[in-house]
N, C-alpha and C positions, 0 to 999 in steps of 0.2 A: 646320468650316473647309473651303472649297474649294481651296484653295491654299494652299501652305507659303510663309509670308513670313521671308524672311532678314536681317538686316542684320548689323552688327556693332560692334566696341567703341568705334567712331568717333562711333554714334548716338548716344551721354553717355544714356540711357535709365535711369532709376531701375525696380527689380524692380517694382514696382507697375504701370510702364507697359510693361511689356515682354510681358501677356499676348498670344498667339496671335504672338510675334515666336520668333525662334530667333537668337541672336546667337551671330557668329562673334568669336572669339578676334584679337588684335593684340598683333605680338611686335615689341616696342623693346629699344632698349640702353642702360644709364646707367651710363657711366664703365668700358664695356668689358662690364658686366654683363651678360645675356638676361635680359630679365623679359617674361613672359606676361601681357596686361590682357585677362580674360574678360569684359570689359563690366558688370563689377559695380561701376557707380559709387559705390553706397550703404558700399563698403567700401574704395574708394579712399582713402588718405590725400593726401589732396591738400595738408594744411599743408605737410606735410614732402616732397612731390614738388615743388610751387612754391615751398619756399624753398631745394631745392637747386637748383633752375634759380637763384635770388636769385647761390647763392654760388658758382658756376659748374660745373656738374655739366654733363657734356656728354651730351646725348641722343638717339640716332639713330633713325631710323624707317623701316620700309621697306612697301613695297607688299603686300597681302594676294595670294600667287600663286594659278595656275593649279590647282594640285594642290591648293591647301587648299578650294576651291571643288568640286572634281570627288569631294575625300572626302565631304564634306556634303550634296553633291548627288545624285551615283550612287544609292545605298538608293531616295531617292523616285522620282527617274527612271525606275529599271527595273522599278518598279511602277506606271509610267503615269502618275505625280504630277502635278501643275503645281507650278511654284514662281517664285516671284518675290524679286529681292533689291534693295533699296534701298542702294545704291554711294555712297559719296563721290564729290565734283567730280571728272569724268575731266579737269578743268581744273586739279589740284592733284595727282592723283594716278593712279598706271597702274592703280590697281584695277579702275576700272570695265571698262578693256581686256582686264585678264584675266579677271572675271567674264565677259564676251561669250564669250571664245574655250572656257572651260568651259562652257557654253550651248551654243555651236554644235557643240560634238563629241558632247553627249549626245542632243541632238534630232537628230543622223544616226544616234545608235547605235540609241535608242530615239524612234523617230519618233510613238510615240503619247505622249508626254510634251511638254509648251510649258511656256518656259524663259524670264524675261522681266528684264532689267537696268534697272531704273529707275535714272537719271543725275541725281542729286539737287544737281548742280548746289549742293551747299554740302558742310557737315562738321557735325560734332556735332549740336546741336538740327536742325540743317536738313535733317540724313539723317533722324533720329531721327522729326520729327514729319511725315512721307511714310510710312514705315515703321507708325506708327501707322495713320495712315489706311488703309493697304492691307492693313494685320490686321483692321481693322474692317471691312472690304468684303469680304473672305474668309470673316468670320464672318457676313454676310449674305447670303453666299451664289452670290454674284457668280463668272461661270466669270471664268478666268484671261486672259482675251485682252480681254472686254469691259472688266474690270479695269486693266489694261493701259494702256488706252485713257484712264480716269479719270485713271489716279496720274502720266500723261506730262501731262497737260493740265495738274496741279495742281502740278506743281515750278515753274512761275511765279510761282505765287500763295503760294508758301512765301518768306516774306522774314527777313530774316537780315543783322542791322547788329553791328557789333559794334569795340569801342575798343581800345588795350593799352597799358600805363603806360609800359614799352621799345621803344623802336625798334627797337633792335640786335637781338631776335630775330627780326622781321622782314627786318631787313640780313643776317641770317645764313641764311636761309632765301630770300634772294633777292626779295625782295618792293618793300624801296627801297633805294636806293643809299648807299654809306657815307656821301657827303655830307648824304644830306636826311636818315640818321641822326642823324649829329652835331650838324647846327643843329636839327633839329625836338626834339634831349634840351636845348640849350642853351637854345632858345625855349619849351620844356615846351607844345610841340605836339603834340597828340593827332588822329589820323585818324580818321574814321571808315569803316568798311571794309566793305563788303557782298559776298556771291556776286554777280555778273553771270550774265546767261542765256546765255552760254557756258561760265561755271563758275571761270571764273577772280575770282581776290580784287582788287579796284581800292578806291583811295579813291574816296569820295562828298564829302567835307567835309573838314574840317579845324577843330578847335578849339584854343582856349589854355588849357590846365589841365582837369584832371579835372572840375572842375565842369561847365563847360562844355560836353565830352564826354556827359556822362550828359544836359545837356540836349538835345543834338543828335540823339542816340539816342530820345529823345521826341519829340521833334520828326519825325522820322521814323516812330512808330509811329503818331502824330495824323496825318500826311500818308495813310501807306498801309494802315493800317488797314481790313479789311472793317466796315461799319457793322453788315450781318447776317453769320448763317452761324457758322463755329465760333469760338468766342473764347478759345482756348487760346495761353495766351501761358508759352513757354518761357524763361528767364532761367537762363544758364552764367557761374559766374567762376572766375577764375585766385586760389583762395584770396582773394576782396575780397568777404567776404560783406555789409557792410557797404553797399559801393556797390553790391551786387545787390539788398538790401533796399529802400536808394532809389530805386534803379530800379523797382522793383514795386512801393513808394508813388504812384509819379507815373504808371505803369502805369494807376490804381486811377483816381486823378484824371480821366485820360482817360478812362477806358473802366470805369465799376464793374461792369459784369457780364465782366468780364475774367478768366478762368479761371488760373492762374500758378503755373509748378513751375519753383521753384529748384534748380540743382545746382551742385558744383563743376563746371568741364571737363575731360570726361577725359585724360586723359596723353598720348595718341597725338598726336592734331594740337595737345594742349596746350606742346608742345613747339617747336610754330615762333609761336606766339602770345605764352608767356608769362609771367610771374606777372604780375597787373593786369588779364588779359584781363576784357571785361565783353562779351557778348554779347545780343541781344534777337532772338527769333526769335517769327514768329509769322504768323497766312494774311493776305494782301491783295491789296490788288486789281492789285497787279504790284509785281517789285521797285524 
């Protein structure tokens, strides 16, 4: 490895693909409680976390700080390291500002060390499969700057659509308004929702019923799909393993050299999403 690649528990990362990654820790709260998610999807109970959001567990979340970056980071730094870490949307979240600010005090401390924040401009799979790639390029060998250089170019071409059964966690997280809440549960309108390249979450669509949704999320992967290059297609739900399964059928359809790794999504950003979240993330030729 050239470079230490960081992300964290926002990545939804199954232990298989997490070689050459280093995942930080995300501390939420449910119903007053602290709970610690090390990013161990594979051991997440997601039934029982998306059916108390179902039955109304209240769930807070807060920003990965300054200091928990500067713990992680220091050791490598003051031995000249490079490092590089793969941020959540600084369009959704302060993280990525305080990764910077822990970057820029250690490259004064320690000036023979570069320190690089990739701005991945999504969450979950969308951190996740950047992250990957910049583990792969460290493991071939790539210094950390020319690297740099790749993995800023290629946060465009990471796309990231994804539907949710309630509105209301969206209204509660600020995303649409009480109103287009209540008529869009009444009219069992379904949005479909992408990262923008400023990082922020906007609807793209709009469908009527679940079905519908999951087709428009195809319809999307057939539009932006790369034809060559990596075919790794990531698929997150909010507990609906079912309609993540049909999503990866019709996945197949389009695309059968289509690579696809199912998970649940993790709890952190699963929390202003969902139960019902269904996400499709995967590279093209722009969002």
């Amino acid at each position: 490895m050239s470079f230490t690649v960081f992300a964290d528990g926002c990545a939804n990362l199954p232990k298989k693909l997490t070689d050459g990654i280093t995942i930080l820790p995300c501390n939420y709260v449910v119903n007053g409680e602290d709970r610690l998610y090390d990013g161990d999807i594979d051991s997440f109970d997601g039934h029982t976390y998306y059916e108390g959001l179902k039955n109304g567990d209240k769930v807070q979340t807060s920003l990965l700080n300054t200091q928990l970056f500067l713990t992680h980071f220091t050791p490598l730094a003051s031995q000249g390291k490079d490092i590089m870490y793969i941020s959540m949307s600084s369009g959704i979240s302060g993280t990525y500002n305080a990764a910077i600010a822990a970057a820029n005090e250690l490259m004064e401390e320690y000036p023979e060390c570069f320190i690089h924040i990739v701005d991945s401009h999504g969450c979950g799979f969308g951190n996740g499969m950047l992250a990957i790639k910049a583990a792969e390029l460290s493991k071939e060998g790539l210094d950390c700057r020319e690297a740099a250089k790749i993995m800023d170019d290629a946060v465009p071409h990471s796309c990231q659509y994804f539907t949710v059964d309630d509105l209301n966690f969206l209204k509660n997280t600020g995303r649409v308004s009480g109103v287009t809440a209540s008529i869009g549960t009444i009219l069992n309108i379904k949005p479909i929702l992408f990262g923008d390249n400023t990082g922020h979450i906007i609807s793209c669509n709009k469908a009527r019923g679940r079905k519908n949704a999951i087709t428009a999320l195809i319809q999307k992967y057939s539009e932006k799909r790369m034809e060559d290059g990596d075919q790794r297609v990531y698929i997150s739900h909010g507990d609906c393993l079912d309609d993540a399964t049909k999503l990866s059928e019709l996945v197949k359809e389009v695309n059968p050299n289509a690579k696809i790794e199912i998970c649940q999504h993790e709890p952190f950003s699963g929390a202003h999403v969902g139960p019902g979240m269904l996400g499709l993330f995967f590279w093209g030729k722009e969002r």
